[in-house]
PyMOL Python script that loads the backbone (N, CA, C, O; Angstrom):
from pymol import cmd

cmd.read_pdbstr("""\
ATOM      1  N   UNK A   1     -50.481 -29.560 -45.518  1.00  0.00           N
ATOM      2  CA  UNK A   1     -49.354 -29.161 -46.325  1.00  0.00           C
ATOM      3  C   UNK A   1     -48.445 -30.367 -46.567  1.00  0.00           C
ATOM      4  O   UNK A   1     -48.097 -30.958 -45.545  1.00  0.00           O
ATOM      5  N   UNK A   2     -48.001 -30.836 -47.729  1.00  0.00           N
ATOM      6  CA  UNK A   2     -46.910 -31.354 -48.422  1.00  0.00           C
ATOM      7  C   UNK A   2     -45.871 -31.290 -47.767  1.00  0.00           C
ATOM      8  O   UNK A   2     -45.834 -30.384 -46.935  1.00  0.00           O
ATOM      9  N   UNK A   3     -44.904 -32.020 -47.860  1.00  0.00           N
ATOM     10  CA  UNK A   3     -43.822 -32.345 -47.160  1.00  0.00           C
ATOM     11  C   UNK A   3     -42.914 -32.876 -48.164  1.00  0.00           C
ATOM     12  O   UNK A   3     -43.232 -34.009 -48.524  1.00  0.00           O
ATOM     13  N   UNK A   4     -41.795 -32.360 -48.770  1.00  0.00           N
ATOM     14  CA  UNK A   4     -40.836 -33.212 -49.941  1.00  0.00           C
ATOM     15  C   UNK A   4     -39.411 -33.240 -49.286  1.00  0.00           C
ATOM     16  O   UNK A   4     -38.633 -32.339 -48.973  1.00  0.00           O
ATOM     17  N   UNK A   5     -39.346 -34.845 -49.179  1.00  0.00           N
ATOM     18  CA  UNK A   5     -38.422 -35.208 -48.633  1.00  0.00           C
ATOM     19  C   UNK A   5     -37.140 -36.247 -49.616  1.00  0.00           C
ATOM     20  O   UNK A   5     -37.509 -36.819 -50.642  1.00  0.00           O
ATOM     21  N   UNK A   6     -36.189 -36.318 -49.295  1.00  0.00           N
ATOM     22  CA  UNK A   6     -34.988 -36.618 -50.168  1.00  0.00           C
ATOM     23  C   UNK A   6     -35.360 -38.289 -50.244  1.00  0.00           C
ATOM     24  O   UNK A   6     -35.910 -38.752 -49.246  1.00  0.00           O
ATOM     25  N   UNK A   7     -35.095 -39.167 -51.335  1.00  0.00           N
ATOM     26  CA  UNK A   7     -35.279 -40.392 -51.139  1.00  0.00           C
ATOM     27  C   UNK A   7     -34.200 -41.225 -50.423  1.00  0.00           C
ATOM     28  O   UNK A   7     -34.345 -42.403 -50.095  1.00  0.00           O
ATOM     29  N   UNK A   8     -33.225 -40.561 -50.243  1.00  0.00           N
ATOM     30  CA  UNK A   8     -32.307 -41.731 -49.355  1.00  0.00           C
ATOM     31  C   UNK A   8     -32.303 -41.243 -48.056  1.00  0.00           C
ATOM     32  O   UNK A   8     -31.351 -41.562 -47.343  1.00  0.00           O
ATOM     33  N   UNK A   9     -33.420 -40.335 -47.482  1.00  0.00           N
ATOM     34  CA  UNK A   9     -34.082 -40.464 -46.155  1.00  0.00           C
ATOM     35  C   UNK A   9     -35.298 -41.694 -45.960  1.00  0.00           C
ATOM     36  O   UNK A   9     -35.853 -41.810 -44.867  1.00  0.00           O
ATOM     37  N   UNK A  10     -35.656 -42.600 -47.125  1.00  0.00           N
ATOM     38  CA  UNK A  10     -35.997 -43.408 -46.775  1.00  0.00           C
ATOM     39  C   UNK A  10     -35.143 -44.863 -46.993  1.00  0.00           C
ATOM     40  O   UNK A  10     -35.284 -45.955 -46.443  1.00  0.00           O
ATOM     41  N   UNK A  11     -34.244 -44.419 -47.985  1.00  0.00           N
ATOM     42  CA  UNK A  11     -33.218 -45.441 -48.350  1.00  0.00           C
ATOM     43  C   UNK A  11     -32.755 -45.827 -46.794  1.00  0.00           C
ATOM     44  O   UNK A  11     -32.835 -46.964 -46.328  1.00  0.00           O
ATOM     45  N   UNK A  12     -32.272 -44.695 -46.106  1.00  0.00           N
ATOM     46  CA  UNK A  12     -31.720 -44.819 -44.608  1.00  0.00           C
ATOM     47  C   UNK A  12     -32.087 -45.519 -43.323  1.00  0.00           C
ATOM     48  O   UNK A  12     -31.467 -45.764 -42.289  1.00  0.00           O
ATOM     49  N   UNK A  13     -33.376 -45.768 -43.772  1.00  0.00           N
ATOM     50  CA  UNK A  13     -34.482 -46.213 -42.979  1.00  0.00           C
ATOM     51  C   UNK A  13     -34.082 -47.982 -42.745  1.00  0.00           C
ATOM     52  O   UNK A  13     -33.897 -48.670 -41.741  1.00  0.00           O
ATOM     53  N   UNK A  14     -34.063 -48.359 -44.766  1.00  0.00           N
ATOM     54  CA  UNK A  14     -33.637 -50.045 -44.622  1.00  0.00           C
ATOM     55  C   UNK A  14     -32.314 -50.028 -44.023  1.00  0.00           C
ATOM     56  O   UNK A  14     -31.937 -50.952 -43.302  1.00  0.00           O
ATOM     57  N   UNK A  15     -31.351 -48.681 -44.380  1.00  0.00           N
ATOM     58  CA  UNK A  15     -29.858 -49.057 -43.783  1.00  0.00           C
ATOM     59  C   UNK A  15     -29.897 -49.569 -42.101  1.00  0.00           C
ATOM     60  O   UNK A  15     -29.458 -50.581 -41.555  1.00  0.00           O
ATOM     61  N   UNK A  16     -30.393 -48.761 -41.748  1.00  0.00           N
ATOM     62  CA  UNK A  16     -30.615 -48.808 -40.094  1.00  0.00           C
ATOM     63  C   UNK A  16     -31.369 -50.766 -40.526  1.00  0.00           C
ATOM     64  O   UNK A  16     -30.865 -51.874 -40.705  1.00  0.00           O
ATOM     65  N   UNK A  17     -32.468 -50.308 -40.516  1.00  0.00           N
ATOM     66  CA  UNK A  17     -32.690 -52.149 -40.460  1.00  0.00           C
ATOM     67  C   UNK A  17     -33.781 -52.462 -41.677  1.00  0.00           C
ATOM     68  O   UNK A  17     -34.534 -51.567 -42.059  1.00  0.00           O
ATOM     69  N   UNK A  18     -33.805 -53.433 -42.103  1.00  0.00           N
ATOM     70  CA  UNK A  18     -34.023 -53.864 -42.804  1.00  0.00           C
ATOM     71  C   UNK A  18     -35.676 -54.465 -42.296  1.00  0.00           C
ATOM     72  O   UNK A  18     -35.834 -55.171 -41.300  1.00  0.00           O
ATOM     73  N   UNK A  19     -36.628 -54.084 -43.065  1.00  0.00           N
ATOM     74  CA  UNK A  19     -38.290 -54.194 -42.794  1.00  0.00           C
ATOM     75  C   UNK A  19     -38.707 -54.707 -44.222  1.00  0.00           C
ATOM     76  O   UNK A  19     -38.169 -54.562 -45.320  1.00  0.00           O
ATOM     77  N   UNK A  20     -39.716 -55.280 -43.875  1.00  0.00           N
ATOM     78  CA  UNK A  20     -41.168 -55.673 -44.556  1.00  0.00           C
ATOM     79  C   UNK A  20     -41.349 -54.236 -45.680  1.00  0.00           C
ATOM     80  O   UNK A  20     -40.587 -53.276 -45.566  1.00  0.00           O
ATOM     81  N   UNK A  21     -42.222 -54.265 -46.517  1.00  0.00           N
ATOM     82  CA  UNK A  21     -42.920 -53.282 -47.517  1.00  0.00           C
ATOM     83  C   UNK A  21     -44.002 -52.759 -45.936  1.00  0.00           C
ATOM     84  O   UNK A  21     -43.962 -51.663 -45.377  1.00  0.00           O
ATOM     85  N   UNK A  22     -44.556 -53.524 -45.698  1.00  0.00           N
ATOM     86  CA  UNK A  22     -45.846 -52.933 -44.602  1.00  0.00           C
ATOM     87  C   UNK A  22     -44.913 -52.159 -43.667  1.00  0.00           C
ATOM     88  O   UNK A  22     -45.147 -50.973 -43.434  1.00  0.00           O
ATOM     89  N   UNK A  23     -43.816 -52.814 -43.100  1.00  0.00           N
ATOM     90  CA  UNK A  23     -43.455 -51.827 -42.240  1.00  0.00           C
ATOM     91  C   UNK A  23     -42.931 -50.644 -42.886  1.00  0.00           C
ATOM     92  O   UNK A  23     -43.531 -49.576 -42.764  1.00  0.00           O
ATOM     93  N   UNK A  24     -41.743 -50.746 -43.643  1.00  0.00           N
ATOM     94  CA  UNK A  24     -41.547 -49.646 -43.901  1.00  0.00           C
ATOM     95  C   UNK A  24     -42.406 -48.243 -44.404  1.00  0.00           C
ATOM     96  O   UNK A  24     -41.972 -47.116 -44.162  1.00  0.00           O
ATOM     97  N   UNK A  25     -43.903 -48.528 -45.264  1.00  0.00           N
ATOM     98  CA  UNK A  25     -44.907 -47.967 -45.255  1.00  0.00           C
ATOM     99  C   UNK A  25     -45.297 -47.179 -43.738  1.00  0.00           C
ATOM    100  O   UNK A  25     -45.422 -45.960 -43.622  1.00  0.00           O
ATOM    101  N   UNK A  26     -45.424 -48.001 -42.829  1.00  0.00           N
ATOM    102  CA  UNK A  26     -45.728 -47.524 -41.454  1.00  0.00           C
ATOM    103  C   UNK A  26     -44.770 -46.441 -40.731  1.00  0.00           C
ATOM    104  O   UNK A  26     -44.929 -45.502 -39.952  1.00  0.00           O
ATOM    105  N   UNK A  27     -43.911 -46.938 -41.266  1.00  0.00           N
ATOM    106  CA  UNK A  27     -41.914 -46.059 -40.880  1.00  0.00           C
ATOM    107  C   UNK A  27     -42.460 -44.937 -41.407  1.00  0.00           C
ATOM    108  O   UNK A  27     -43.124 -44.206 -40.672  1.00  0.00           O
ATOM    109  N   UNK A  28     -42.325 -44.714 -42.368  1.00  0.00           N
ATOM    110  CA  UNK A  28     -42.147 -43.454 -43.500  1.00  0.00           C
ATOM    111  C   UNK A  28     -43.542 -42.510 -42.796  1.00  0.00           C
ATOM    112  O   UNK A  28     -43.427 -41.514 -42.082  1.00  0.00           O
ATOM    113  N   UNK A  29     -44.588 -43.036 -43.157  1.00  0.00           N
ATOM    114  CA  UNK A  29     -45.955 -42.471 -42.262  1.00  0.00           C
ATOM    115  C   UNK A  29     -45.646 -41.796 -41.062  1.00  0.00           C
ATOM    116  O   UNK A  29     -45.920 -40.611 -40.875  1.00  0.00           O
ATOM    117  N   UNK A  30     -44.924 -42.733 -40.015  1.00  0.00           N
ATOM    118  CA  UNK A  30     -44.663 -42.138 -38.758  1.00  0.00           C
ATOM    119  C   UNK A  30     -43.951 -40.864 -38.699  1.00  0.00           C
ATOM    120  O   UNK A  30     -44.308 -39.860 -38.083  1.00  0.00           O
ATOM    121  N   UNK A  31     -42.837 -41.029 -39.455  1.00  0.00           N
ATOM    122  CA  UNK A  31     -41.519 -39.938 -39.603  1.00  0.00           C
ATOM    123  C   UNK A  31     -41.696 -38.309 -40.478  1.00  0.00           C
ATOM    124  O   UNK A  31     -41.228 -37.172 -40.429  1.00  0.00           O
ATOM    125  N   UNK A  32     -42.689 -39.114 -41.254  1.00  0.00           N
ATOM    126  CA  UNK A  32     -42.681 -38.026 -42.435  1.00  0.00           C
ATOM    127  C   UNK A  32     -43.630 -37.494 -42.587  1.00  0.00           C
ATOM    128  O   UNK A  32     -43.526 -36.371 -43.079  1.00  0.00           O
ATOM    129  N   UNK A  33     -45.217 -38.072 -42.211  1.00  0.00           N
ATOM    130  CA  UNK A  33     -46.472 -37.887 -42.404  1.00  0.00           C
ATOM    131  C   UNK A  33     -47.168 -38.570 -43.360  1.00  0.00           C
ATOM    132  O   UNK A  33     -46.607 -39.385 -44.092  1.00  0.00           O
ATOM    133  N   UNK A  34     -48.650 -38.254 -43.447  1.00  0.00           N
ATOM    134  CA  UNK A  34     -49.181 -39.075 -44.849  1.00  0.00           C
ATOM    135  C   UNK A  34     -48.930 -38.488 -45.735  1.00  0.00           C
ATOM    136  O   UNK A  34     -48.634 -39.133 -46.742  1.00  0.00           O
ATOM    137  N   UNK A  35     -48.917 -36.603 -45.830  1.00  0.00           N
ATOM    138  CA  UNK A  35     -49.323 -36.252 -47.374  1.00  0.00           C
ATOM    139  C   UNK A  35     -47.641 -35.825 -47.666  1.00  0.00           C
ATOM    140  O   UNK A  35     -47.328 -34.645 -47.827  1.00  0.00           O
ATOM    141  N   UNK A  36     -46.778 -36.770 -47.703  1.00  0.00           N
ATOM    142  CA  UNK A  36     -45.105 -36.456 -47.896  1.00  0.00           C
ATOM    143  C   UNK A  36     -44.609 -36.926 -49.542  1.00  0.00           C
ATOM    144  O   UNK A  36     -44.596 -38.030 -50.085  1.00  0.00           O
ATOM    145  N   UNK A  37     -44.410 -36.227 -49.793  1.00  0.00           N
ATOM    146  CA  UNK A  37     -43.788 -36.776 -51.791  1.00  0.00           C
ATOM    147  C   UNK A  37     -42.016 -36.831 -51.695  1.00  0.00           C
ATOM    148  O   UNK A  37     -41.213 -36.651 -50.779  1.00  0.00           O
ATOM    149  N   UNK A  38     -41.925 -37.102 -52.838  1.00  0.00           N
ATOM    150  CA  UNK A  38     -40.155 -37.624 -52.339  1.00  0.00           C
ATOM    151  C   UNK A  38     -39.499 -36.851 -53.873  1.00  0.00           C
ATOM    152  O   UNK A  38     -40.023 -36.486 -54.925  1.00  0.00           O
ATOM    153  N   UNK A  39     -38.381 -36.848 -53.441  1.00  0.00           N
ATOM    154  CA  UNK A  39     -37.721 -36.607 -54.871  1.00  0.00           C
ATOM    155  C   UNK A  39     -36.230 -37.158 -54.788  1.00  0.00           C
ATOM    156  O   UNK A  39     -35.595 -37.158 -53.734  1.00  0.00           O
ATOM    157  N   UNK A  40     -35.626 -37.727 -56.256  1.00  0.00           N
ATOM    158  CA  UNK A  40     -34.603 -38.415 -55.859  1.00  0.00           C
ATOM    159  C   UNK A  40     -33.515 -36.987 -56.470  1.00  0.00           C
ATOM    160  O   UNK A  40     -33.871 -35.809 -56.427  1.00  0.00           O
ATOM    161  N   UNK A  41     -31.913 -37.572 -57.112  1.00  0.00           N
ATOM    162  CA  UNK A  41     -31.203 -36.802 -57.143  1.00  0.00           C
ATOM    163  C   UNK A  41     -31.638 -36.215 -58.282  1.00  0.00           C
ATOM    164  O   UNK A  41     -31.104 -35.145 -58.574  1.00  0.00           O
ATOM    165  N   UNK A  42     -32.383 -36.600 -58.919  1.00  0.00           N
ATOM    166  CA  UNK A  42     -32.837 -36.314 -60.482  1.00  0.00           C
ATOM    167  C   UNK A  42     -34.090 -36.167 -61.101  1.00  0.00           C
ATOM    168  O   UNK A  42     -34.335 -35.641 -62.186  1.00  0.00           O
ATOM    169  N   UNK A  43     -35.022 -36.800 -60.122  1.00  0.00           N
ATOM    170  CA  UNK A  43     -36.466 -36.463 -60.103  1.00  0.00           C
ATOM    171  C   UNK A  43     -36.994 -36.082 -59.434  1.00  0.00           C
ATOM    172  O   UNK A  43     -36.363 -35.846 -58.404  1.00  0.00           O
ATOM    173  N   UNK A  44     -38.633 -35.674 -59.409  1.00  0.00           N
ATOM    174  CA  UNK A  44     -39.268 -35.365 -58.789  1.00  0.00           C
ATOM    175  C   UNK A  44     -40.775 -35.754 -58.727  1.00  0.00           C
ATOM    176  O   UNK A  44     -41.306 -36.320 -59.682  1.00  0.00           O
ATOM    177  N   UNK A  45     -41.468 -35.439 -57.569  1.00  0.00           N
ATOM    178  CA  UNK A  45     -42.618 -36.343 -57.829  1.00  0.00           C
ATOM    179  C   UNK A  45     -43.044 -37.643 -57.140  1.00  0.00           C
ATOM    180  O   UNK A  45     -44.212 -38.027 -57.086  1.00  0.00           O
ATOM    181  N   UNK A  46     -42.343 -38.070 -56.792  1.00  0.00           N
ATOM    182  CA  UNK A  46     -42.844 -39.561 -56.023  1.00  0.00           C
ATOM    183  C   UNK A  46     -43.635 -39.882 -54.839  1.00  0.00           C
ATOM    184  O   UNK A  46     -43.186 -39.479 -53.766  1.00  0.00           O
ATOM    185  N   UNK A  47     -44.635 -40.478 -54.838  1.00  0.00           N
ATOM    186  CA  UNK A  47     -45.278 -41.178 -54.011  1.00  0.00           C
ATOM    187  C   UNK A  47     -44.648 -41.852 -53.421  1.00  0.00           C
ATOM    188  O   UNK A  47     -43.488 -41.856 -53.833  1.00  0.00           O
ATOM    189  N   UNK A  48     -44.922 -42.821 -52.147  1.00  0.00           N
ATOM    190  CA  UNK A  48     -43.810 -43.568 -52.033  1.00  0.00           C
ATOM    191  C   UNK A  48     -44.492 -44.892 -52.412  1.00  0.00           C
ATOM    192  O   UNK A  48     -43.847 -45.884 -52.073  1.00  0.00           O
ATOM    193  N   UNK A  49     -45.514 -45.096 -52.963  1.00  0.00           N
ATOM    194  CA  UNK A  49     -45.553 -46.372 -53.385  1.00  0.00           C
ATOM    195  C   UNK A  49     -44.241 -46.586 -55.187  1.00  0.00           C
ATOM    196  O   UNK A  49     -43.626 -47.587 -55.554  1.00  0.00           O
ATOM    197  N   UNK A  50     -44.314 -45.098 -55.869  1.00  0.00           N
ATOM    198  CA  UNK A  50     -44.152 -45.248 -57.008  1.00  0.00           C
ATOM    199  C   UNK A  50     -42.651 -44.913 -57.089  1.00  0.00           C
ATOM    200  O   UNK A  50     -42.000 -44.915 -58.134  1.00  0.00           O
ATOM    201  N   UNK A  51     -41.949 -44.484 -55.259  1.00  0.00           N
ATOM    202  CA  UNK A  51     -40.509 -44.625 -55.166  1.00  0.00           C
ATOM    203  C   UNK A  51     -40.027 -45.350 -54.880  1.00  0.00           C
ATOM    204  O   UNK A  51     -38.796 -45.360 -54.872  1.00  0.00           O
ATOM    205  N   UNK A  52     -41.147 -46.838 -54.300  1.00  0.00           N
ATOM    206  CA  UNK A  52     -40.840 -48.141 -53.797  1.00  0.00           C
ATOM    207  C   UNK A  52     -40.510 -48.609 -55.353  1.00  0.00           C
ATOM    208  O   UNK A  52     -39.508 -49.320 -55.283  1.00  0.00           O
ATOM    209  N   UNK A  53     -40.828 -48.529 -56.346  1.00  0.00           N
ATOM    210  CA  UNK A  53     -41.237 -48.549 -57.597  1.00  0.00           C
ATOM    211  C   UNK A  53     -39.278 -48.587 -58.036  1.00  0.00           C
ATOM    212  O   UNK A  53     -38.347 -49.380 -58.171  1.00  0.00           O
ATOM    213  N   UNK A  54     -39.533 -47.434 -58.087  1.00  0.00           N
ATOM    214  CA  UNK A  54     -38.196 -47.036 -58.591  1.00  0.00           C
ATOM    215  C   UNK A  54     -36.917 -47.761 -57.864  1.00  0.00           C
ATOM    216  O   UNK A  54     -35.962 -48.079 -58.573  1.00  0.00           O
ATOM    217  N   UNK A  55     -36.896 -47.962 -56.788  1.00  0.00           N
ATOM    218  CA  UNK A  55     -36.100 -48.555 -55.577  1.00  0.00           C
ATOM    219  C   UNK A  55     -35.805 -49.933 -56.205  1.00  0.00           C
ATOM    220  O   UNK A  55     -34.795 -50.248 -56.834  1.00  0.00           O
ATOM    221  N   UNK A  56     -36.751 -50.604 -55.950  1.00  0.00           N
ATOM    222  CA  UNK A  56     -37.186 -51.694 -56.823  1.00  0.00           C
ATOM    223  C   UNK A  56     -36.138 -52.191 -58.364  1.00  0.00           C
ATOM    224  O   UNK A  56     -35.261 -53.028 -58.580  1.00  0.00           O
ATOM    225  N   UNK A  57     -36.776 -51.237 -59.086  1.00  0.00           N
ATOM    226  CA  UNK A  57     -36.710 -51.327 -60.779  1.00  0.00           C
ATOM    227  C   UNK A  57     -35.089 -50.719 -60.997  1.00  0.00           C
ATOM    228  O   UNK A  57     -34.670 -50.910 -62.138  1.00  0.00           O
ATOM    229  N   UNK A  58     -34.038 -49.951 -59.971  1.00  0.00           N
ATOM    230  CA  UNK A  58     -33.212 -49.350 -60.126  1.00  0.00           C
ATOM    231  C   UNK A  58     -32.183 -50.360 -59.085  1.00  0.00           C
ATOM    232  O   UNK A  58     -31.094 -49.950 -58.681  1.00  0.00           O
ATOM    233  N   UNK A  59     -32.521 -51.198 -58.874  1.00  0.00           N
ATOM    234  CA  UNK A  59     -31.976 -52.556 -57.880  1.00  0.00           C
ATOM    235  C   UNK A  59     -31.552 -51.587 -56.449  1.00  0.00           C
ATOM    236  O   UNK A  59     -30.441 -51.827 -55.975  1.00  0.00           O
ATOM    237  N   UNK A  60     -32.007 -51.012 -56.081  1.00  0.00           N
ATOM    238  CA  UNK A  60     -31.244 -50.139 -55.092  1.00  0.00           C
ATOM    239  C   UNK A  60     -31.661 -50.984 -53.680  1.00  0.00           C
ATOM    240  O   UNK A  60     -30.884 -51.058 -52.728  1.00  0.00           O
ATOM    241  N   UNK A  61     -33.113 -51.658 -53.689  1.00  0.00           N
ATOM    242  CA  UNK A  61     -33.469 -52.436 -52.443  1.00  0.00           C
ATOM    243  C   UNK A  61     -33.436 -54.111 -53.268  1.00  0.00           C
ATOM    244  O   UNK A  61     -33.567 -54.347 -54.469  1.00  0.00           O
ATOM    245  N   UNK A  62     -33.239 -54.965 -52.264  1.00  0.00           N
ATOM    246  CA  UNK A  62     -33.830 -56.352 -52.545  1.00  0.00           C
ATOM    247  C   UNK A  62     -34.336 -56.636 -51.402  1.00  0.00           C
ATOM    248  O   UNK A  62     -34.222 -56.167 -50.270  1.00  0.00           O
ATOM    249  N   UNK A  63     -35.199 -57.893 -52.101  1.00  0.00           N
ATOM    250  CA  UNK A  63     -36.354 -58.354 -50.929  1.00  0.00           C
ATOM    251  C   UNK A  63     -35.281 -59.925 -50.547  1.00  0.00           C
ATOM    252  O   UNK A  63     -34.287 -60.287 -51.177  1.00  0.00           O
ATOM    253  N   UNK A  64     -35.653 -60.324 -49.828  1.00  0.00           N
ATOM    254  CA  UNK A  64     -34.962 -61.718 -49.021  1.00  0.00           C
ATOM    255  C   UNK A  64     -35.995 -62.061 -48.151  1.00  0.00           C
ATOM    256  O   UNK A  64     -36.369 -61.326 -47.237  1.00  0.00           O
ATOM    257  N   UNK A  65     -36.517 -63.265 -48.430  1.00  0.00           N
ATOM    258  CA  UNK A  65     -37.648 -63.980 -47.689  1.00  0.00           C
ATOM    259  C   UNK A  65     -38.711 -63.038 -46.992  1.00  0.00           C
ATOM    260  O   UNK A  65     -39.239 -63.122 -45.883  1.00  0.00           O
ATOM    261  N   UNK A  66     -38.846 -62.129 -47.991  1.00  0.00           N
ATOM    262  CA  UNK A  66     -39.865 -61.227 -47.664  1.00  0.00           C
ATOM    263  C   UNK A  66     -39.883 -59.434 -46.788  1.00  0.00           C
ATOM    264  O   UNK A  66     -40.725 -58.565 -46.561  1.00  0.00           O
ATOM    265  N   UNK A  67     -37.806 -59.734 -46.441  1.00  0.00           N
ATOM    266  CA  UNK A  67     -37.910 -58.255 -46.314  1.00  0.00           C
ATOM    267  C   UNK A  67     -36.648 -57.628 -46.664  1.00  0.00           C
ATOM    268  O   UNK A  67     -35.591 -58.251 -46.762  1.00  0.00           O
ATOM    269  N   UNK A  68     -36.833 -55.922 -46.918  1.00  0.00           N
ATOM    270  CA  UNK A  68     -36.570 -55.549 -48.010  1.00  0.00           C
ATOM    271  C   UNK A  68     -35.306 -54.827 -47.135  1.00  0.00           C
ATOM    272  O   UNK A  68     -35.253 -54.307 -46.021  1.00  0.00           O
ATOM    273  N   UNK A  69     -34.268 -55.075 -48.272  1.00  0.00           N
ATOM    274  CA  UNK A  69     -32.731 -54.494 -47.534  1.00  0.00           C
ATOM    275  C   UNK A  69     -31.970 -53.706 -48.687  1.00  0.00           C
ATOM    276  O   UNK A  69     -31.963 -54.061 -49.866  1.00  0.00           O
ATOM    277  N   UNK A  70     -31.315 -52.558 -48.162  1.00  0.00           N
ATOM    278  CA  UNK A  70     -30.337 -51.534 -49.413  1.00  0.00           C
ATOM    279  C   UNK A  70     -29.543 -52.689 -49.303  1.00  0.00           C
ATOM    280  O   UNK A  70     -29.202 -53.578 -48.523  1.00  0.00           O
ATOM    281  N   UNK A  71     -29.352 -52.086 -50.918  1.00  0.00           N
ATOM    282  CA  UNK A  71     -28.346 -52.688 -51.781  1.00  0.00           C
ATOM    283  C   UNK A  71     -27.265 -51.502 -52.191  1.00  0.00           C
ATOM    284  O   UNK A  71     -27.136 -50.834 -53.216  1.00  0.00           O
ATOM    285  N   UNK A  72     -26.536 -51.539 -50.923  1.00  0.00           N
ATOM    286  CA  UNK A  72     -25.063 -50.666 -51.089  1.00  0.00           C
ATOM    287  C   UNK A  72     -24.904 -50.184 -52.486  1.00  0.00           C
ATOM    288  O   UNK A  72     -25.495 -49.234 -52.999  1.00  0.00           O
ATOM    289  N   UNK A  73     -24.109 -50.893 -52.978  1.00  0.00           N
ATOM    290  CA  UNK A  73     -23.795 -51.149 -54.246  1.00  0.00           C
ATOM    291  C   UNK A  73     -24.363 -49.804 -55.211  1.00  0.00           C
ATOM    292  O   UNK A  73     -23.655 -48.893 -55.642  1.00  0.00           O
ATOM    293  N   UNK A  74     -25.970 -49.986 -55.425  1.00  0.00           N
ATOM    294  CA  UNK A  74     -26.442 -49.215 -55.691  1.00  0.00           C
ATOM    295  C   UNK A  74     -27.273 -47.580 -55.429  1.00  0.00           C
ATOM    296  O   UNK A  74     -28.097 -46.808 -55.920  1.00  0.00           O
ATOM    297  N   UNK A  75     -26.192 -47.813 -54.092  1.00  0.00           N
ATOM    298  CA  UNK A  75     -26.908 -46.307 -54.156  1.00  0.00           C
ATOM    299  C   UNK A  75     -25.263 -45.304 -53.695  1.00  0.00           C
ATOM    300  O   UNK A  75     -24.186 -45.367 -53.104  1.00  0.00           O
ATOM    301  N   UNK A  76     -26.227 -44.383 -54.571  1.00  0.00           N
ATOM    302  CA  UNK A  76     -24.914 -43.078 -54.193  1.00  0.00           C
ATOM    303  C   UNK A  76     -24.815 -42.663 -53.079  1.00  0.00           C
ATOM    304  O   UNK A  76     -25.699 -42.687 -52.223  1.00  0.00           O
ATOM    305  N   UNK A  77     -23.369 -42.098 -52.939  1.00  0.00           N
ATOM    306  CA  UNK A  77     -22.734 -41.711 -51.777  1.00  0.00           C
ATOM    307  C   UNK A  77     -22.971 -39.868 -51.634  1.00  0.00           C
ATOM    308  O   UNK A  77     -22.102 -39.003 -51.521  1.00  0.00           O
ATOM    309  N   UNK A  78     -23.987 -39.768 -51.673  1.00  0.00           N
ATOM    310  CA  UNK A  78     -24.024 -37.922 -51.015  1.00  0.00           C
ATOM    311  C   UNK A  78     -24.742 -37.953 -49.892  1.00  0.00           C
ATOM    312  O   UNK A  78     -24.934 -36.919 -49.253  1.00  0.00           O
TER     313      UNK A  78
END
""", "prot")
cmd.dss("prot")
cmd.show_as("cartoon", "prot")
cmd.util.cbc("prot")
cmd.orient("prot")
């Protein structure tokens, strides 16, 4: 069974600390399971490769010498 979980339960993940793409992959796996889909405040649907995607493309994470940290700034406060 599926598991749909909020995306700034993984946003929360870099808050706490800041990881690699591999780790955080491993994070999310551990916490959530494999077959887990995400949905943000407005969508639905995500993989988490294709919410790393969005994270990404919506500046909400940046990478720094290879690992990946929230970007305050961009993410909402609920």
């Amino acid at each position: 069974m599926s598991t749909n979980v909020h995306a700034h339960k993984v946003l929360n993940l870099l808050k706490q600390q800041p990881m690699t793409r591999e780790s955080l992959v491993a994070e999310v796996k551990e916490q959530f399971g494999e077959e887990v889909s995400f949905h943000t405040c407005s969508r639905e649907g995500f993989d988490l490769d294709s919410l790393f995607s969005f994270f990404v493309q919506n500046q909400k994470v940046v990478e720094k010498e290879g690992v990946w940290h929230l970007n305050l700034e961009r993410v909402c406060s609920h």
